[in-house]
LUMMAR-113299 format. One line per field, with one value per atom (N, C-alpha, C): residue in three letters; residue number from 1; x, y, z. Coordinates in Angstrom, 3 decimals. Example, Ala and Ser with C-alpha at 12.3 -4.5 7.8 and 13.67 -1.06 7.14 Angstrom:
residues 2
rest <- Ala Ala Ala Ser Ser Ser
nr <- 1 1 1 2 2 2
x <- 13.190 12.300 13.200 12.850 13.670 12.900
y <- -5.690 -4.500 -3.300 -2.250 -1.060 0.030
z <- 7.800 7.800 7.800 7.080 7.140 7.870
***
This chain:
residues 181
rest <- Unk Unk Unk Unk Unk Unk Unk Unk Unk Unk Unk Unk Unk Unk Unk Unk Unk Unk Unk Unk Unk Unk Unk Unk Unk Unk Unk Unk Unk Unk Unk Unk Unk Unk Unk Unk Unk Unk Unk Unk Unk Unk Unk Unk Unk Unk Unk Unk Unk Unk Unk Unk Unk Unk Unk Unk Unk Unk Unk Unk Unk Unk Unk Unk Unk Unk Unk Unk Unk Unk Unk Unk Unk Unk Unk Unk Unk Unk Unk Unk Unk Unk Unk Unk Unk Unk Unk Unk Unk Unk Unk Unk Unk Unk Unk Unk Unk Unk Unk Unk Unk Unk Unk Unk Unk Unk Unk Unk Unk Unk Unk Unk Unk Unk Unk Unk Unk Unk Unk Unk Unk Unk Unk Unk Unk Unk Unk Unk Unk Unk Unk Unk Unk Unk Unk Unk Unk Unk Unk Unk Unk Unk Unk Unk Unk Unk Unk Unk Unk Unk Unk Unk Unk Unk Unk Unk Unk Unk Unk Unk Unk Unk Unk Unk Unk Unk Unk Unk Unk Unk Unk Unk Unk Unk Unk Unk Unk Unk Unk Unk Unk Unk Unk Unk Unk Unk Unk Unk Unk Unk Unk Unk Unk Unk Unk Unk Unk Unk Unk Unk Unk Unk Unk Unk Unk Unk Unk Unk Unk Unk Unk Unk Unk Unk Unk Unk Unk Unk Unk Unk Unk Unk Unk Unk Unk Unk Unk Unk Unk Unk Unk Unk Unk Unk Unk Unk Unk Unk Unk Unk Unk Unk Unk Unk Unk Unk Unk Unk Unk Unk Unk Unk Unk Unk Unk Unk Unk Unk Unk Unk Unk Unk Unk Unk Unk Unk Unk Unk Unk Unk Unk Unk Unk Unk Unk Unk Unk Unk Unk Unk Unk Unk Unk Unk Unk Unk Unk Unk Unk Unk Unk Unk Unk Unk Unk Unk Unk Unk Unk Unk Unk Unk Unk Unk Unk Unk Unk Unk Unk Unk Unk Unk Unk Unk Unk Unk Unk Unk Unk Unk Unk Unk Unk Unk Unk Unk Unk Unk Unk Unk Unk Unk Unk Unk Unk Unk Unk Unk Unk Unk Unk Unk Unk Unk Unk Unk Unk Unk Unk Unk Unk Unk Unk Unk Unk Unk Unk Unk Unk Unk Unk Unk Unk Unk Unk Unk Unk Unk Unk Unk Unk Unk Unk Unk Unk Unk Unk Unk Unk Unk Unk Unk Unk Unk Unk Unk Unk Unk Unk Unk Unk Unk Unk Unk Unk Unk Unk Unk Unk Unk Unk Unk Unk Unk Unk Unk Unk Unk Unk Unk Unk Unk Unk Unk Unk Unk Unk Unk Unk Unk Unk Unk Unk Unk Unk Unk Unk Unk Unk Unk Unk Unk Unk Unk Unk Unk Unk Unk Unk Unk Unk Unk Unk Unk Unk Unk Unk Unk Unk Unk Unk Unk Unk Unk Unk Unk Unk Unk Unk Unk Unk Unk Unk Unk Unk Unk Unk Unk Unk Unk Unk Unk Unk Unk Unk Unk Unk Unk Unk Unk Unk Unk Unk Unk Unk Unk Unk Unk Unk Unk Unk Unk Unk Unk Unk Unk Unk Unk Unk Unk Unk Unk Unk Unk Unk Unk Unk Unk Unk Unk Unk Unk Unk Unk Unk Unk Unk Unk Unk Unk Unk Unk Unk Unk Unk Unk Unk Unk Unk Unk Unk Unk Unk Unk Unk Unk Unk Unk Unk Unk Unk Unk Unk
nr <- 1 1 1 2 2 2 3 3 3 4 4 4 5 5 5 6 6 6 7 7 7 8 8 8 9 9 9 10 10 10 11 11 11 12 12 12 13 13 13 14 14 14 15 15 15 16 16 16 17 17 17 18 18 18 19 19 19 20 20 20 21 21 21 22 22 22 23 23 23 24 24 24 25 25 25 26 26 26 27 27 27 28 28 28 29 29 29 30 30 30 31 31 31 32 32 32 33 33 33 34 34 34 35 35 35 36 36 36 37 37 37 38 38 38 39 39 39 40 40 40 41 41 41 42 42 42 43 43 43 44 44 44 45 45 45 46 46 46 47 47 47 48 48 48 49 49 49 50 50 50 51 51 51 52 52 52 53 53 53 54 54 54 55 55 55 56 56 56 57 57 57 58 58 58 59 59 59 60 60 60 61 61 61 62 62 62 63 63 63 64 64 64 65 65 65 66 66 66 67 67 67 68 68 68 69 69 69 70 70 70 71 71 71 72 72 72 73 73 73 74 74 74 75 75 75 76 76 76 77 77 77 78 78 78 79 79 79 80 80 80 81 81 81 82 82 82 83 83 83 84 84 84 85 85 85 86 86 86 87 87 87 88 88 88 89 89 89 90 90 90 91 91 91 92 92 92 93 93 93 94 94 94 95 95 95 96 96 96 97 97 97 98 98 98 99 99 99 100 100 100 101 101 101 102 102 102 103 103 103 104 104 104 105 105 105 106 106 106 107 107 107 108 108 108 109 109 109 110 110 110 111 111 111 112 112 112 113 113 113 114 114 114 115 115 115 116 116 116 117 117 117 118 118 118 119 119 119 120 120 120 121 121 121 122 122 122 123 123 123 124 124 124 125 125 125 126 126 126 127 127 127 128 128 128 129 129 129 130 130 130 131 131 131 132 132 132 133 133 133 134 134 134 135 135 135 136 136 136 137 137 137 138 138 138 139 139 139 140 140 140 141 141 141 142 142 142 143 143 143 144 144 144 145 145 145 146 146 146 147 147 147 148 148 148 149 149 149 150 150 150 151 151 151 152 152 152 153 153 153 154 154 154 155 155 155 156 156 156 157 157 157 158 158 158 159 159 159 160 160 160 161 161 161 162 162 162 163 163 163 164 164 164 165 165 165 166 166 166 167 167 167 168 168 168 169 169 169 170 170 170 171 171 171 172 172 172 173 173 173 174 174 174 175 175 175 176 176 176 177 177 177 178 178 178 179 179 179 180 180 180 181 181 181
x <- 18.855 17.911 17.615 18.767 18.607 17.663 17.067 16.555 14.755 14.478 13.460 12.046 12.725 11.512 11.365 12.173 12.315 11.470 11.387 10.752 9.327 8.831 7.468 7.045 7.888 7.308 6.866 7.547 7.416 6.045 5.697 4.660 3.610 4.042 2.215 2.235 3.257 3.101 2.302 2.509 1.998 0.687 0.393 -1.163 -1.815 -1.466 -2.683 -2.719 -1.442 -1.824 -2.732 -2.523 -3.358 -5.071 -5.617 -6.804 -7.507 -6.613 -6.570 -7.423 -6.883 -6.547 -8.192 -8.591 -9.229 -10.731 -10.322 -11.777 -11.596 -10.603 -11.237 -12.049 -11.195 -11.816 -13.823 -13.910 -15.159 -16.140 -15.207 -16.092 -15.690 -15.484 -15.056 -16.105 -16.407 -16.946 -18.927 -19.114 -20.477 -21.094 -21.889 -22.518 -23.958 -24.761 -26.374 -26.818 -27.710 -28.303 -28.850 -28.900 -28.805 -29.963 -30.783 -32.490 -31.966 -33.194 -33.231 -33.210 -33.459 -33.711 -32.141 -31.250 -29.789 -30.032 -29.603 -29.026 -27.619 -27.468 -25.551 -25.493 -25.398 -25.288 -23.437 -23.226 -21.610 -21.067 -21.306 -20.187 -19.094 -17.809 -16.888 -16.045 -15.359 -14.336 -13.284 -12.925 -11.207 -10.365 -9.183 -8.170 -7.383 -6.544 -5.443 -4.387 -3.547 -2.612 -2.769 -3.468 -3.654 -4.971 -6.120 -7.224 -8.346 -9.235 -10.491 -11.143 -12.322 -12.809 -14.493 -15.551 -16.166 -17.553 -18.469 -19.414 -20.753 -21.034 -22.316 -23.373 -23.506 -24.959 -24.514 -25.537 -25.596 -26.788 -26.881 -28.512 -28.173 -28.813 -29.242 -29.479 -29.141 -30.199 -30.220 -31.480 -31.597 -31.664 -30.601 -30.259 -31.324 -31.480 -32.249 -33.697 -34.791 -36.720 -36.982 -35.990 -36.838 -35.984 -35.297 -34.064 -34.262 -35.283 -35.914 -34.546 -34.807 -33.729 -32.179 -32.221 -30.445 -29.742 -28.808 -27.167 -25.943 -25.927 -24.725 -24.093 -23.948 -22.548 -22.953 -24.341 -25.230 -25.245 -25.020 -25.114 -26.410 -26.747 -28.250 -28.652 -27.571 -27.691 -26.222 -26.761 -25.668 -25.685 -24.344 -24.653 -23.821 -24.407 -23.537 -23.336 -22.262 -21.600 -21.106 -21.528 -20.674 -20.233 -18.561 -18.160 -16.919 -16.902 -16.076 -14.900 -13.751 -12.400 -11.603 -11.067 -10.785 -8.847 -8.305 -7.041 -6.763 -6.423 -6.389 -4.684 -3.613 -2.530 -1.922 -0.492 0.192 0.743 0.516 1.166 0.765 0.634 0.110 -0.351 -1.406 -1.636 -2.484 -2.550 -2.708 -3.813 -5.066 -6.125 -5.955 -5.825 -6.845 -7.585 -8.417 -9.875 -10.038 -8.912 -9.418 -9.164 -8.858 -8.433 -9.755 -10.810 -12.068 -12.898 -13.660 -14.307 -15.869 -16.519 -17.930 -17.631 -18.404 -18.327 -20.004 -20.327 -20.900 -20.438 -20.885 -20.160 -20.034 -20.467 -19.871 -19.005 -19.362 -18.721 -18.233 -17.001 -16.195 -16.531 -16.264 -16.358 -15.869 -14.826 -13.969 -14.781 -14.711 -15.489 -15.030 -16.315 -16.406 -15.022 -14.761 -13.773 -14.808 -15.271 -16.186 -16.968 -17.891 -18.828 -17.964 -17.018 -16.775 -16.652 -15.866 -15.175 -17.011 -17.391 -19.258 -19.682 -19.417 -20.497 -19.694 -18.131 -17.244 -16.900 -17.274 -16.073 -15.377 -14.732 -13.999 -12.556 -13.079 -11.642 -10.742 -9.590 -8.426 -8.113 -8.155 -7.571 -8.020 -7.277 -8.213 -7.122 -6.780 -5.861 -5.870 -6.942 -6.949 -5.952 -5.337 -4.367 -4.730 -4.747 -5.151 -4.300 -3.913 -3.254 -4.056 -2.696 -3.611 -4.666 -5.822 -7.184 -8.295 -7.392 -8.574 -9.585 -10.634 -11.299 -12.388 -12.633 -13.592 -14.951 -15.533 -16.632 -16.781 -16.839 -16.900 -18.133 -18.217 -19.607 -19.132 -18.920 -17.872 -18.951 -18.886 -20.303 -19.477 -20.497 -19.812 -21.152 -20.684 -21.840 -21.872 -23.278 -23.611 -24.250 -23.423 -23.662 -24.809 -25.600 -25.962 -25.420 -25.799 -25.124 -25.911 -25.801 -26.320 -26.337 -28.163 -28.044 -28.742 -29.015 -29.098 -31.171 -31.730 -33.094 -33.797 -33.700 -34.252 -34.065 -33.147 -32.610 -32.935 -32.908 -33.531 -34.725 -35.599 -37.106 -37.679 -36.440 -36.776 -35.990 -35.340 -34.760 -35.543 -36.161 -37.004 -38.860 -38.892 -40.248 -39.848 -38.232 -38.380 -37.697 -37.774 -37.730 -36.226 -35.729 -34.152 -33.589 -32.557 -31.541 -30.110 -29.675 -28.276 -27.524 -26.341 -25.798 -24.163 -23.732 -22.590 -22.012 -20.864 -19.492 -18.819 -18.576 -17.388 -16.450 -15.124 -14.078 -12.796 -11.199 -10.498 -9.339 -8.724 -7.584 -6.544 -5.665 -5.934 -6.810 -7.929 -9.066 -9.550 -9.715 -10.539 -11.930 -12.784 -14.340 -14.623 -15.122 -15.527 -17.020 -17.888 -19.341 -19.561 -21.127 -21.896 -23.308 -23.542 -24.991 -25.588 -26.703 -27.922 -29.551 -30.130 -31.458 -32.778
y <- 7.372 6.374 5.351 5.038 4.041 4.269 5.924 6.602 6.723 6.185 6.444 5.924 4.091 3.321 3.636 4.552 4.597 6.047 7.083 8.435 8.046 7.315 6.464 5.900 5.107 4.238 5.400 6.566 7.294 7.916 8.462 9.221 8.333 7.486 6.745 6.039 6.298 5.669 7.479 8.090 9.695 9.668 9.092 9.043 8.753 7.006 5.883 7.027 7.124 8.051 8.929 9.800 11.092 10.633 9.563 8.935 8.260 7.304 7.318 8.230 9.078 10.399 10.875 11.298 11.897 10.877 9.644 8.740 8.862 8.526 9.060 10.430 11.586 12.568 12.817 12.223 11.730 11.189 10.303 8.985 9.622 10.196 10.669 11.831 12.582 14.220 13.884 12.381 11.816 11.985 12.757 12.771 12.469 11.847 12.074 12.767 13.220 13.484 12.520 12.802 11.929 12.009 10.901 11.420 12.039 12.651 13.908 13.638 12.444 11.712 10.705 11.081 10.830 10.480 9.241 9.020 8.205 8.838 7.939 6.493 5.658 3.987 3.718 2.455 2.080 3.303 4.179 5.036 4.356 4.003 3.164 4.655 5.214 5.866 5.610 7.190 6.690 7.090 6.663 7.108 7.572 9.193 9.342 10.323 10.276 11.138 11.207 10.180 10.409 10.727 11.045 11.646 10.776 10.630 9.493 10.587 9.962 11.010 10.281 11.094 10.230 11.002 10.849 11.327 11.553 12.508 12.887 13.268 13.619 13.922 14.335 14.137 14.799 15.116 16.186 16.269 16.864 16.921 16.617 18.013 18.804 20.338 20.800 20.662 20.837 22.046 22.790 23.399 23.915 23.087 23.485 23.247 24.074 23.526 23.007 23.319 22.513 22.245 21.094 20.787 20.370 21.054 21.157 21.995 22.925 23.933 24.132 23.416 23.924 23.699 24.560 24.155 22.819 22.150 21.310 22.014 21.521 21.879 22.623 23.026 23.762 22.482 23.374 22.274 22.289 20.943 21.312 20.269 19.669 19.363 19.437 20.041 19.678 18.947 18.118 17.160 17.836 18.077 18.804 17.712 17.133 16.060 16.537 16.607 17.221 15.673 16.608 15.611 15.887 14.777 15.132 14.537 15.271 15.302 15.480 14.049 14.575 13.776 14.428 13.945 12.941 11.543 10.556 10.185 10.875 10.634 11.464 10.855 11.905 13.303 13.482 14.947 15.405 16.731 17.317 17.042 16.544 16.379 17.332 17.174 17.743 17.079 17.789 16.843 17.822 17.647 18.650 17.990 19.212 19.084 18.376 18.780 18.811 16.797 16.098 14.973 14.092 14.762 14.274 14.216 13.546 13.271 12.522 12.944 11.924 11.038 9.969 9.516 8.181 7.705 6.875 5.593 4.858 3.153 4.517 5.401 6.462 7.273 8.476 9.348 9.930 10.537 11.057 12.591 13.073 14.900 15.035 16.226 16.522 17.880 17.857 19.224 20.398 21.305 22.563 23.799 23.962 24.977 26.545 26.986 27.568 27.760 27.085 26.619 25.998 25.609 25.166 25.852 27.280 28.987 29.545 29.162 29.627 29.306 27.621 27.214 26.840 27.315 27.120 28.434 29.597 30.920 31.230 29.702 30.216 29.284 28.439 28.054 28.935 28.981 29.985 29.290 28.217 27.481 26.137 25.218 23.720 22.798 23.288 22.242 22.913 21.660 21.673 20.824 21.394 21.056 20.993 20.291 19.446 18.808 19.444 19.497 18.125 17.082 16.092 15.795 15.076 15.643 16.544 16.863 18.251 18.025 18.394 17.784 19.103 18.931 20.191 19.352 19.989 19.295 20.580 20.004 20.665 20.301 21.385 20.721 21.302 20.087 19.795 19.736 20.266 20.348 19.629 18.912 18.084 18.890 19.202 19.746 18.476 18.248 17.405 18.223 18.079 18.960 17.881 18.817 18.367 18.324 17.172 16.550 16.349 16.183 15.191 13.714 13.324 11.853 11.596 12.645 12.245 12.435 13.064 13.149 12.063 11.049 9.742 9.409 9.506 9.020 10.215 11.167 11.963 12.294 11.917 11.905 10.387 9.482 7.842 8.382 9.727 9.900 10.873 11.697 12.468 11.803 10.982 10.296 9.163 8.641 8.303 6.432 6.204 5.091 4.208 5.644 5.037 4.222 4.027 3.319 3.661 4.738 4.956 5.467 4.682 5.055 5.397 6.519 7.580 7.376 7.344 6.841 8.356 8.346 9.529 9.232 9.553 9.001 9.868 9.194 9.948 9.595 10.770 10.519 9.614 8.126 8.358 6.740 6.924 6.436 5.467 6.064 4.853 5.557 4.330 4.784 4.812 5.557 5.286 5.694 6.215 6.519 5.830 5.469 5.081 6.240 6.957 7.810 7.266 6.863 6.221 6.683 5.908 6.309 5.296
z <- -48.424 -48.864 -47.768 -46.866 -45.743 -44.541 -44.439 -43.748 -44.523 -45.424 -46.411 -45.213 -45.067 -44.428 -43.184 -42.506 -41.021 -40.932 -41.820 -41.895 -42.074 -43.153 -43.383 -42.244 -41.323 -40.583 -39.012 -38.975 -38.180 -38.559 -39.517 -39.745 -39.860 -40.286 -40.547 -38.901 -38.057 -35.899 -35.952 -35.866 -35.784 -36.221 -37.124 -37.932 -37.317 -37.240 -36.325 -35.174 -34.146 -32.799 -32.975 -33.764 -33.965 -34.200 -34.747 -35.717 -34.045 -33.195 -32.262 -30.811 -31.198 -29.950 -30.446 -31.780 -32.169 -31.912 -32.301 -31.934 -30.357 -29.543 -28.145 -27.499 -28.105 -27.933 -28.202 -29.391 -29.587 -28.764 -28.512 -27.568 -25.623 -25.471 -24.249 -24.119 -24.984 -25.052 -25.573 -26.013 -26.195 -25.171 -24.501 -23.309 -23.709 -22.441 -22.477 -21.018 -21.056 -19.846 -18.890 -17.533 -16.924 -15.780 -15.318 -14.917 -13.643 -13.226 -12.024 -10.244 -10.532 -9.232 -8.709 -8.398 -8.144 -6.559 -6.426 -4.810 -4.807 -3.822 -3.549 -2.941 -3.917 -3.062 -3.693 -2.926 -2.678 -2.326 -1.521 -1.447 0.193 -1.016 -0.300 -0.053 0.785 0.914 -0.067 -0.184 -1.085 -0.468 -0.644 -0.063 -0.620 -0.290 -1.362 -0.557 -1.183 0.236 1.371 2.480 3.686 3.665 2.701 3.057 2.732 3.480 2.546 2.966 1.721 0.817 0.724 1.056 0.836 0.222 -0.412 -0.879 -0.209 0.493 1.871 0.924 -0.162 -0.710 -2.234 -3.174 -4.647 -5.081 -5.433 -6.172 -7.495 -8.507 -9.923 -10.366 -10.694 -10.751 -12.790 -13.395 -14.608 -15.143 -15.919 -16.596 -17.517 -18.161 -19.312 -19.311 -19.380 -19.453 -20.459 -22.013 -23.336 -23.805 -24.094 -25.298 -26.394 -27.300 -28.438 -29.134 -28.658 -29.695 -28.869 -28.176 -27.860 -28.491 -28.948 -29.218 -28.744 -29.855 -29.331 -28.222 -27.239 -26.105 -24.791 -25.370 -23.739 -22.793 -21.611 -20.744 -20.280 -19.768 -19.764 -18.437 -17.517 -16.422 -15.194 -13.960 -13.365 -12.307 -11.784 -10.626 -9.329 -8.339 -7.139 -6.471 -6.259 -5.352 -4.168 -3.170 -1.917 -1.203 -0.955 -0.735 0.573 1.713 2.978 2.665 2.558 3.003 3.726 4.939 5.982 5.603 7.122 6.936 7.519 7.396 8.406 8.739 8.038 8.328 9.454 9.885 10.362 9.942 8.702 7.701 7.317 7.259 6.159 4.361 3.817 3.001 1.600 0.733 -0.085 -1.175 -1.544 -2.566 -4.030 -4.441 -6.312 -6.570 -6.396 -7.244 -8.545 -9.272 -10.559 -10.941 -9.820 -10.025 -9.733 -9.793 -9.393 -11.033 -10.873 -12.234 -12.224 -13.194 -12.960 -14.491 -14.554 -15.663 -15.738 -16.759 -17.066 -17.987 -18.974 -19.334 -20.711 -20.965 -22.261 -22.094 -21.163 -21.227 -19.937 -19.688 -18.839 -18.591 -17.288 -17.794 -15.990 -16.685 -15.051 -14.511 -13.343 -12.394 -12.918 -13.225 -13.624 -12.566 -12.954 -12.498 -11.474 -13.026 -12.508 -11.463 -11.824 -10.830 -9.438 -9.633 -8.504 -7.187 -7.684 -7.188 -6.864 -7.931 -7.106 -6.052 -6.206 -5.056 -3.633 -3.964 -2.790 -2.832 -2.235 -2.251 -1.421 -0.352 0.016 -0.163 -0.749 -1.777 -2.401 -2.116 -2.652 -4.080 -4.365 -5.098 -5.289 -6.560 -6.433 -5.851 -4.545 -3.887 -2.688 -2.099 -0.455 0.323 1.032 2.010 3.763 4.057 5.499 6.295 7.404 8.790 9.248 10.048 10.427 11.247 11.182 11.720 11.028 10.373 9.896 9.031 8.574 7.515 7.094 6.143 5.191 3.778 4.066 3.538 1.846 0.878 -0.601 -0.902 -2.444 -3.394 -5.010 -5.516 -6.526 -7.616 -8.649 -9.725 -11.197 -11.275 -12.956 -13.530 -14.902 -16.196 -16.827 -17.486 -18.253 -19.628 -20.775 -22.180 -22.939 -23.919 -24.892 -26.026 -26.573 -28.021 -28.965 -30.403 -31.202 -31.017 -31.093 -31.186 -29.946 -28.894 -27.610 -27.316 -28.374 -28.223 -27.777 -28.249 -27.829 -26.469 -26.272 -24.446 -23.802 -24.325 -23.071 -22.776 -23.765 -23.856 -22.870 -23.005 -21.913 -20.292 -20.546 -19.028 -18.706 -19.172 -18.759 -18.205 -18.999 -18.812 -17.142 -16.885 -16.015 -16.898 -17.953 -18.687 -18.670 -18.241 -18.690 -17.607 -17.370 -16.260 -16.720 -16.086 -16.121 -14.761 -14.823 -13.457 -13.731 -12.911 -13.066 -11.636 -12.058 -10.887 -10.794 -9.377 -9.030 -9.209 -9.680 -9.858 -9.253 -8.955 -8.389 -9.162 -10.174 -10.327 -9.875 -10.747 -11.820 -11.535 -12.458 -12.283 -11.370 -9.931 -8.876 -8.648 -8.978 -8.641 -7.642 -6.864 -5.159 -4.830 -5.823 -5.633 -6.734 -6.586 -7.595 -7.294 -8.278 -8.273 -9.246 -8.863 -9.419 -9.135 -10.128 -9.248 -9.910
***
């Protein structure tokens, strides 16, 4: 019986977490599309294991011609970020890919895997490793999905109306690009 309030108080800490987890997932996975005309301003270098990192070009490339009838979850824009990674330490260092991210003041979304092995084939893997000095230039693709809710804004980003601007980001979360347009 002494164990009654302490079993209760565990499950309903499990609940909120779970109720939690689930409104982020939500609010994390809300995407809109984003207009076509992308240029790279603040791009400050990052630094991470010895390597700064810096963003040389992105262009915008649209997926989809009519988003009248798509399916929740088609992607229907992508952003190619190429980006230079050089080594500035004395050691051998080490980057993952997958610690890269685009995001907007809504929504988050980490680099396509896929696509990535496409538009790099000669990546072995998503962890480049760099001898000191060395440096290699990538082109890292974020998908941008369609959602419910998003017709309106993309009819003001498509006409040119909107204003939204998307940050590169580097595990665990430093912004070091701003793409805008």
């Amino acid at each position: 019986m002494r164990y009654k309030y302490l079993w209760t108080a565990v499950a309903v800490i499990f609940a909120v977490t779970g109720i939690i987890a689930a409104v982020r997932s939500v609010q994390l996975n809300h995407q809109y599309p984003v207009p076509r005309n992308v240029m790279v301003s603040e791009n400050t270098p990052a630094e991470k294991n010895g390597c700064a990192i810096t963003v040389t070009d992105s262009v915008l490339e649209p997926l989809a011609d009519d988003m009248e009838d798509l399916p929740v979850g088609e992607p229907i824009y992508m952003v190619k970020a190429s980006l230079r990674i050089e080594n500035i330490s004395d050691y051998d260092s080490s980057i993952y890919l997958t610690d890269f991210g685009l995001q907007s003041d809504i929504w988050y979304n980490q680099m396509s895997r896929h696509e990535t092995t496409v538009l790099n084939p000669e990546l072995e893997s998503a962890v480049i490793t760099l001898h000191p000095g060395e440096s290699e230039e990538i082109v890292l693709p974020f998908m941008i999905y369609w959602d419910r809710g998003m017709e309106e804004m993309a009819k003001q980003l498509m006409a040119g109306e909107a204003d939204l601007d998307l940050v590169i980001t580097q595990y665990p979360v430093k912004r070091f690009c701003r793409l805008s347009y």
